[in-house]
C-alpha positions in Angstrom: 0.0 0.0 0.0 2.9 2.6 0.7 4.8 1.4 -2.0 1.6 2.0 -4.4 1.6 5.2 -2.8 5.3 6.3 -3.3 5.0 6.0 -6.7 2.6 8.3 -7.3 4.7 11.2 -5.7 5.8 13.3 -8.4 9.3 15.1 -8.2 8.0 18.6 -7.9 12.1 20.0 -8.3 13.1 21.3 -12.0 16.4 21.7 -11.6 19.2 20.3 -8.6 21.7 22.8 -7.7 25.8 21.9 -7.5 27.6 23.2 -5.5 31.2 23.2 -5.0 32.2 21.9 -8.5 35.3 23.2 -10.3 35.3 25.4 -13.0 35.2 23.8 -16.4 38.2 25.4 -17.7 40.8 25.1 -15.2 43.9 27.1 -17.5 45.8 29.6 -15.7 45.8 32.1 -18.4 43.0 31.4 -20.9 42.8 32.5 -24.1 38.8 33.3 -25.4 37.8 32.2 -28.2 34.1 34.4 -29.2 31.8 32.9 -31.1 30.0 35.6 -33.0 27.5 33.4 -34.7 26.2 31.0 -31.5 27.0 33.7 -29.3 29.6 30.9 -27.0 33.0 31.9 -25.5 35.3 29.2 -25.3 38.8 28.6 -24.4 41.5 28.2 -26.9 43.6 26.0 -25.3 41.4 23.1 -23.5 38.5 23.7 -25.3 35.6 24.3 -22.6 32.6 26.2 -23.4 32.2 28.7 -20.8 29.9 31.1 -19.7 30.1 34.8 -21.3 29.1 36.5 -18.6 31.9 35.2 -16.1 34.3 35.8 -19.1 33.5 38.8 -19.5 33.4 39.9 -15.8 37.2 38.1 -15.2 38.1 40.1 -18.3 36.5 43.6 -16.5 38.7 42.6 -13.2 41.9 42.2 -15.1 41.5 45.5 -16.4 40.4 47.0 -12.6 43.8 45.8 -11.5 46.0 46.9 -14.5 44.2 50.2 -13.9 45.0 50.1 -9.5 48.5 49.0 -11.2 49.1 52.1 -13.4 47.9 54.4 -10.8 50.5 53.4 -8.1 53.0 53.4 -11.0 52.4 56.9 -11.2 52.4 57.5 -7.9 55.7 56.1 -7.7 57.0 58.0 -10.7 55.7 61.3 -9.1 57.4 60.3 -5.6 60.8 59.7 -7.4 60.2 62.6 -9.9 60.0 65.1 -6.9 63.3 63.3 -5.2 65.5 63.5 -8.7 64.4 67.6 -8.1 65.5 67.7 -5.0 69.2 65.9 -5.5 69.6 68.1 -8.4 68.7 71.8 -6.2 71.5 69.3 -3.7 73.9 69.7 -6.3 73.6 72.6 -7.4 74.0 74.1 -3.8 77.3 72.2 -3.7 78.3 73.4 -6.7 77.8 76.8 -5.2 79.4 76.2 -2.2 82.5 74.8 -4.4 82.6 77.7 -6.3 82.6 79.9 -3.2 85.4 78.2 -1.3 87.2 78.9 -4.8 87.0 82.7 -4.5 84.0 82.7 -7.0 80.6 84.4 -6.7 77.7 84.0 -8.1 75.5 85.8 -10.7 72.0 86.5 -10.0 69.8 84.9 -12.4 67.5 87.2 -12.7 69.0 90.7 -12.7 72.5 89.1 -14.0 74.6 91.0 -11.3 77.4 89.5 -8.8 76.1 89.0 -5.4 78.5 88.1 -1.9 76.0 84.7 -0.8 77.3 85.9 2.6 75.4 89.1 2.4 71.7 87.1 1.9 69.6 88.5 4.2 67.0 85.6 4.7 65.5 82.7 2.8 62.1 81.9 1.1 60.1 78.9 0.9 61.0 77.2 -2.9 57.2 75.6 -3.2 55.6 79.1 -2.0 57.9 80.9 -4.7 57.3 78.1 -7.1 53.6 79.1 -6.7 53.5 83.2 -6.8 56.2 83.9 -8.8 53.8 84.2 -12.1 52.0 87.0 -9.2 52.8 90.2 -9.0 54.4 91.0 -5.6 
């Protein structure tokens, strides 16, 4: 009677879920291959027909990190830009110096006269001048 009865019970369940499987395509650095006409993405060199959507997003985070990537890169440059500027002014205060000890003196570049670098009177901040010397003063 409960046998008669259990197979009457109808699987009411359309589709089973996985979970935990591995990816199809298991390559570490795929190469798509786009299928314009059937509208499939597969990879080149096992084979496996993969899902354009998950291609496509991997493809958009690749191009997130290059993009993180560039802009540290540039940070970088910036950070050693700024210290090449500063070992250059270095050098050229040694130079000065040099010169000095060498009974020398140096030319102002602006008004192009000989000035005593003992007789400066005070200093300036370079970033500040940087900044206003396009400003009248």
């Amino acid at each position: 009677m409960i046998e008669d009865n259990e197979q009457k019970i109808i699987n009411i369940f359309p589709a089973i879920i996985e979970r935990n499987r591995q990816k199809i395509c298991q390559c570490k650095n795929p190469t798509y291959v786009i299928d314009e006409t059937n509208h499939i993405v597969s990879c080149e060199e096992c084979g496996a027909i993969l899902d354009p959507w998950a291609v496509l997003f991997e493809i958009a985070q690749r191009w997130e990190q290059i993009a993180k990537d560039t802009a540290r890169e540039k940070e970088r440059l910036k950070f050693w830009r700024e210290e090449e500027r500063k070992i250059i002014r270095f050098r050229g205060v040694q130079d000065i110096t040099r010169k000095y000890r060498q009974g020398m003196w140096p030319v102002c570049p602006e008004c192009k006269q000989v000035f005593d670098p003992g007789a400066v009177s005070g200093f300036v901040n370079a970033a500040l001048y940087d900044m206003n010397k396009g400003e009248d003063t």
